[in-house]
N, C-alpha and C positions, 0 to 999 in steps of 0.2 A: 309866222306860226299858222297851225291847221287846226282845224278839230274838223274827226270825220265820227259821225252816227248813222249806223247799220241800220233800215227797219228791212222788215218782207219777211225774215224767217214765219216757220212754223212744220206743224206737223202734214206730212201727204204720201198718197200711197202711191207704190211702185207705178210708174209711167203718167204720174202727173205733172204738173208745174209748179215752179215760185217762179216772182219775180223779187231781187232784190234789189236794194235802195242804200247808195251813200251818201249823205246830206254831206257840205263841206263846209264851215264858215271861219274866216282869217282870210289872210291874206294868201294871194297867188295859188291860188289852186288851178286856175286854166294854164300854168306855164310847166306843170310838172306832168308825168307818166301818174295812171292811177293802178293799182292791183287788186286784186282779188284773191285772199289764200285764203286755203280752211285746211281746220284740224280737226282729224278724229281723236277719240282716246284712244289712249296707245300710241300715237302716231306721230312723226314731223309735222311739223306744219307745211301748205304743200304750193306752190302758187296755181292758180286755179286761170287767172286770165290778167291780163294785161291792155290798157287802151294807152296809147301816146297822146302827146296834144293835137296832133295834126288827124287822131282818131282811126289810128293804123291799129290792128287788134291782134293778141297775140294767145292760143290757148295751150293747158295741160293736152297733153294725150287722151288723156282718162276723159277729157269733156266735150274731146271737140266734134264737132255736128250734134252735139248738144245745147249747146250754152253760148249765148252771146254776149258779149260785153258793149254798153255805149256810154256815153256822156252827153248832158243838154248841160251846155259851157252857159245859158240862160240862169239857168236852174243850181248850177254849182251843184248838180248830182249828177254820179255814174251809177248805171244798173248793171246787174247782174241776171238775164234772164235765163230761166234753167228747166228746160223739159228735158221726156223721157226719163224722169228722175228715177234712180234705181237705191236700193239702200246701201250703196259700198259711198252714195255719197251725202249720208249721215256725217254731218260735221259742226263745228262752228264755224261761219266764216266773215272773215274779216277782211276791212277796209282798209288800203296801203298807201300812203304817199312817199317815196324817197325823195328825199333835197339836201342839197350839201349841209345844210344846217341840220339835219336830224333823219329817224324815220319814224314815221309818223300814223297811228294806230288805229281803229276805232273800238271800241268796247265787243264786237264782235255779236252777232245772230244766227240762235240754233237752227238749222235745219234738222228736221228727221225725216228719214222716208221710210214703210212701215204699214204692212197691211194689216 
């Protein structure tokens, strides 16, 4: 089992930054892909970015030459870095593990962007 905890959101105005933050703690979190999806209102929920174990990275459309994804396999966290932030990408976004055993969530962190 996992448990993943979101911090970094908050409030920033059009063409700033966040960085976000997914703490991991349980077992095997370095053997699995991590994610990245956010949901507007209104909306699907949508995947936003992707890192493998081997640290191969994978983005939306909507984000890419925006937003980087990494992981410190130290630290049992993966980031979410996010400039040029514009507000189409106001959302919640949340932390993803998949494993044959489940998938796996975090409580999720608002972003707004917003002058």
């Amino acid at each position: 089992q996992v448990q993943l905890v979101e911090s970094g959101g908050g409030l920033v105005q059009p063409g700033g930054s966040l960085r976000l933050s997914c703490a991991a703690s349980g077992n095997g979190f370095l053997i699995f892909d991590v994610n990245w999806y956010r949901q507007a209102p209104g909306k699907q929920r949508e995947l936003v970015a992707t890192i493998s174990v081997n640290k191969d990275t994978n983005y939306g459309d909507s984000v890419k030459g925006r937003f980087t994804i990494s992981r410190d396999n130290a630290k049992n966290t993966v980031y979410l870095q996010m400039n040029s932030l514009q507000p189409e990408d106001t959302a919640v976004y949340y932390c993803n593990q998949k494993r044959p055993s489940g998938d796996f969530w975090g409580q999720g962190t608002q972003v707004t962007v917003s002058s």
